[in-house]
One Martini backbone bead per residue (centre of mass of N, CA, C, O) as a GRO file, in nm:
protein
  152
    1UNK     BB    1   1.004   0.724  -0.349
    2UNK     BB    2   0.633   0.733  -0.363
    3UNK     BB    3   0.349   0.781  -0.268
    4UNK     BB    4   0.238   0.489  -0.371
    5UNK     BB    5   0.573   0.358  -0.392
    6UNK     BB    6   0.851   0.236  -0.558
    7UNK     BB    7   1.158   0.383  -0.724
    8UNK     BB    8   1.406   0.169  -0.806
    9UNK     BB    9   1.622  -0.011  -0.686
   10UNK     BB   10   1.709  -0.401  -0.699
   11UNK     BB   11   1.662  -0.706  -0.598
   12UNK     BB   12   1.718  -1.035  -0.733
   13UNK     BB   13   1.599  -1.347  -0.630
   14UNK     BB   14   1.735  -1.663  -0.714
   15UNK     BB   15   1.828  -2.010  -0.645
   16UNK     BB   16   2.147  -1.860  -0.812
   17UNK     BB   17   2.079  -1.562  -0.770
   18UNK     BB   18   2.144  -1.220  -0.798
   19UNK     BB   19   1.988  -0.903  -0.958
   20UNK     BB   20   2.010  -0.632  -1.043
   21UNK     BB   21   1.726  -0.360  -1.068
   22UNK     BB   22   1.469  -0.152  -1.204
   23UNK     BB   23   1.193  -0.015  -1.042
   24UNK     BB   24   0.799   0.007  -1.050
   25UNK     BB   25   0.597   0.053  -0.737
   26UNK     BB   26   0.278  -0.055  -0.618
   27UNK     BB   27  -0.016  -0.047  -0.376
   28UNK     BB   28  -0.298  -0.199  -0.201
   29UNK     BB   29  -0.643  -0.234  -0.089
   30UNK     BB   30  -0.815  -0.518  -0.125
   31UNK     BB   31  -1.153  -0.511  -0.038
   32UNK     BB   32  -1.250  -0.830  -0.085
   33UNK     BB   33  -0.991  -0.960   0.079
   34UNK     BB   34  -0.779  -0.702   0.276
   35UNK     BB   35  -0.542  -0.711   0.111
   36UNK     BB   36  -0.201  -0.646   0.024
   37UNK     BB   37  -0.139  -0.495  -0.343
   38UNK     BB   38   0.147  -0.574  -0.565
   39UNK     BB   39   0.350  -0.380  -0.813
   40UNK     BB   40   0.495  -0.435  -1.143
   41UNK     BB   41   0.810  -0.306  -1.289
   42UNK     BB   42   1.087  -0.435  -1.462
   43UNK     BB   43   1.326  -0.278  -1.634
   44UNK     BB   44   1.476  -0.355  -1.886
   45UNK     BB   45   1.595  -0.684  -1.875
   46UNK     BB   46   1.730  -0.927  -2.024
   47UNK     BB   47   1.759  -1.148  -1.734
   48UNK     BB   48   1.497  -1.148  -1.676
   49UNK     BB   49   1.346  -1.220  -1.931
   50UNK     BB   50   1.521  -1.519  -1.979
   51UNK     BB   51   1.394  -1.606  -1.675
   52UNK     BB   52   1.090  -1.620  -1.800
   53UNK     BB   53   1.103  -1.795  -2.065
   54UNK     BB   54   1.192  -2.041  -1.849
   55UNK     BB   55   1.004  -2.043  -1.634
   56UNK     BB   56   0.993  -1.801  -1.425
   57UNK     BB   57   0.832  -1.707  -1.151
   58UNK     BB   58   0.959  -1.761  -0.823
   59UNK     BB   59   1.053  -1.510  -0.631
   60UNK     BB   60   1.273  -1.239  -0.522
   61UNK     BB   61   1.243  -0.904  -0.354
   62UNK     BB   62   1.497  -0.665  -0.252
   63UNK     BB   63   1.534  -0.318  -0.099
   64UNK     BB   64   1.874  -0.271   0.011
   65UNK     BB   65   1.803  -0.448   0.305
   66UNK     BB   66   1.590  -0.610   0.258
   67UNK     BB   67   1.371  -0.833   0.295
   68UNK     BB   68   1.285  -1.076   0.100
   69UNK     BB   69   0.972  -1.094  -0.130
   70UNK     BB   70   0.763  -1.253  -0.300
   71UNK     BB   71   0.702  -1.307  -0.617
   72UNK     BB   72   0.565  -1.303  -0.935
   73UNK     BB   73   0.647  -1.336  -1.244
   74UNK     BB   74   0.548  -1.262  -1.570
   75UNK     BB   75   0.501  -1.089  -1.820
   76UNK     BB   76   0.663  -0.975  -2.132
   77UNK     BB   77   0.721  -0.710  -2.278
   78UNK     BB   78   0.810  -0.552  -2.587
   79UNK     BB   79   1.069  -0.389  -2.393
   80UNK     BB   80   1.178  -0.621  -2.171
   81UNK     BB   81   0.998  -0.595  -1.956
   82UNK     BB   82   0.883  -0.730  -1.594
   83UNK     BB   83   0.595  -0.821  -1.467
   84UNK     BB   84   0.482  -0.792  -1.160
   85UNK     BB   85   0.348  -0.969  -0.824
   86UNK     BB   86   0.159  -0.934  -0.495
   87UNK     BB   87   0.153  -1.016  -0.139
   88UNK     BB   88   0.187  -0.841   0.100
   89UNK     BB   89   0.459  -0.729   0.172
   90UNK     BB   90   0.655  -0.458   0.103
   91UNK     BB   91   1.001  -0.373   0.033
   92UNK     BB   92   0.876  -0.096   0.112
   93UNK     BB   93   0.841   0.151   0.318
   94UNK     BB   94   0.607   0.282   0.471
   95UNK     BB   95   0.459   0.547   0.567
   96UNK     BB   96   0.368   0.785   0.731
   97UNK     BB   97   0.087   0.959   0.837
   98UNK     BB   98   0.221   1.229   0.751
   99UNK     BB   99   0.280   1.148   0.438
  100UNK     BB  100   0.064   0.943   0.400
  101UNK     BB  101  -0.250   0.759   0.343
  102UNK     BB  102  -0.108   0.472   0.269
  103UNK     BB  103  -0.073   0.407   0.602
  104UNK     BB  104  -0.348   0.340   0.666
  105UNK     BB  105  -0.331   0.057   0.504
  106UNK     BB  106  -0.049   0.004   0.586
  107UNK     BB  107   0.141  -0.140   0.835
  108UNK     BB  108   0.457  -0.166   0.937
  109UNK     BB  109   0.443  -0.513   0.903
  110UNK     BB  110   0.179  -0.498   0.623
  111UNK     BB  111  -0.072  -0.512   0.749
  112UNK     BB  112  -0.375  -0.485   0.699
  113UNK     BB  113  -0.585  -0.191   0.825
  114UNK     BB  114  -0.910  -0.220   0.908
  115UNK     BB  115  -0.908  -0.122   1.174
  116UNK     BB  116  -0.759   0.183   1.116
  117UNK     BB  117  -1.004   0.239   0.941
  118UNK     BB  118  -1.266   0.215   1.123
  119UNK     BB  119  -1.159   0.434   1.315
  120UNK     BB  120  -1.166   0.629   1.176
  121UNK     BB  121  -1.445   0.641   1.066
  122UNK     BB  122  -1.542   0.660   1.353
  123UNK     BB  123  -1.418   0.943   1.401
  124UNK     BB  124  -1.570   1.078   1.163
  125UNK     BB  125  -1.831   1.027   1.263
  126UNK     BB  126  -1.854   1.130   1.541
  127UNK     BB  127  -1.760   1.430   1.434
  128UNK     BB  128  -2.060   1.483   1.276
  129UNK     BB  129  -2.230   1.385   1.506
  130UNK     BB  130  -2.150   1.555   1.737
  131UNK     BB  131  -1.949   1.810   1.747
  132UNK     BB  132  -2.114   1.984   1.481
  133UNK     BB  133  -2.360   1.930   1.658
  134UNK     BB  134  -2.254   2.147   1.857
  135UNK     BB  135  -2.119   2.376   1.700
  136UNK     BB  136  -2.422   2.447   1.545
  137UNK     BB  137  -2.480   2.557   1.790
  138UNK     BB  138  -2.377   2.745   1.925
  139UNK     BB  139  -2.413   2.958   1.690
  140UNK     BB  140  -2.698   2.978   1.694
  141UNK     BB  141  -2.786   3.001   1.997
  142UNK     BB  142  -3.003   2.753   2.087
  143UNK     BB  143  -2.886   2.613   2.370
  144UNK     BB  144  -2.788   2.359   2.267
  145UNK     BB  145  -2.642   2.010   2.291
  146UNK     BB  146  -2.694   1.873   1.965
  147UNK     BB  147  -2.866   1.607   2.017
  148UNK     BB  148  -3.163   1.662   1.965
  149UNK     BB  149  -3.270   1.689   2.235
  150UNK     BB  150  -3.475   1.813   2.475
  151UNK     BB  151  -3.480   1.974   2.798
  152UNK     BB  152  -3.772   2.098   2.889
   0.00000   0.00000   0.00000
């Protein structure tokens, strides 16, 4: 796993077999629509590659024991890898709060978090706008309690 999405090994799932891959993904939430948008690229495989030639564009991707999730496979590149892309849950674990800010973007269960955006932000206005300006009168000793208002 990487800061951003994942790199390593995956299964490729189509209506007749399942092929091993491997895969660097990574994804986003994009603002326009809030949606979480992910992709990447499958490593050089001549199968994956020939399933592409071929007319497969929906398939399903997922890795190591987890549920399989839709991709949509692209054009190969000149090296035989194939670009995919997707929207909805990322087939891997989001991180938690405490290992990366993109489990801020992604909840648990995939789901984009505008809410918990939102909440931050508000929490970090409140903290500029209250704390701040009463923790700068504590030090300046000016008797105020940061509102702003004076109360003589």
């Amino acid at each position: 796993m990487t800061p951003d999405g994942y790199a390593g090994p995956a299964l490729l799932h189509t209506a007749d077999l399942v092929h091993p891959v491997e895969v660097r993904l990574s994804g986003r939430v994009e603002p326009v629509d809030g949606r979480f948008h992910w992709g990447g690229r499958i490593d050089t495989d001549t199968a994956t590659a020939e399933l592409v030639r071929a007319g497969a564009r929906g398939v399903a991707l997922s890795i190591a024991d987890g549920t399989p999730v839709p991709v949509r496979l692209a054009e190969v590149d000149p090296w035989g890898g194939v670009r995919l892309t997707a929207t909805g849950p990322p087939p891997w674990t989001a991180p938690s709060p405490r290992d990366s800010t993109n489990s801020s973007r992604v909840g648990a269960n995939g789901d984009d978090a505008h809410s918990t955006n939102s909440s931050r932000v508000g929490a970090i206005e409140g903290d500029a706008h209250g704390t701040n300006s009463s923790r700068v009168a504590q030090i300046l000793g000016d008797g105020s309690d940061g509102s702003g208002s004076d109360r003589d």
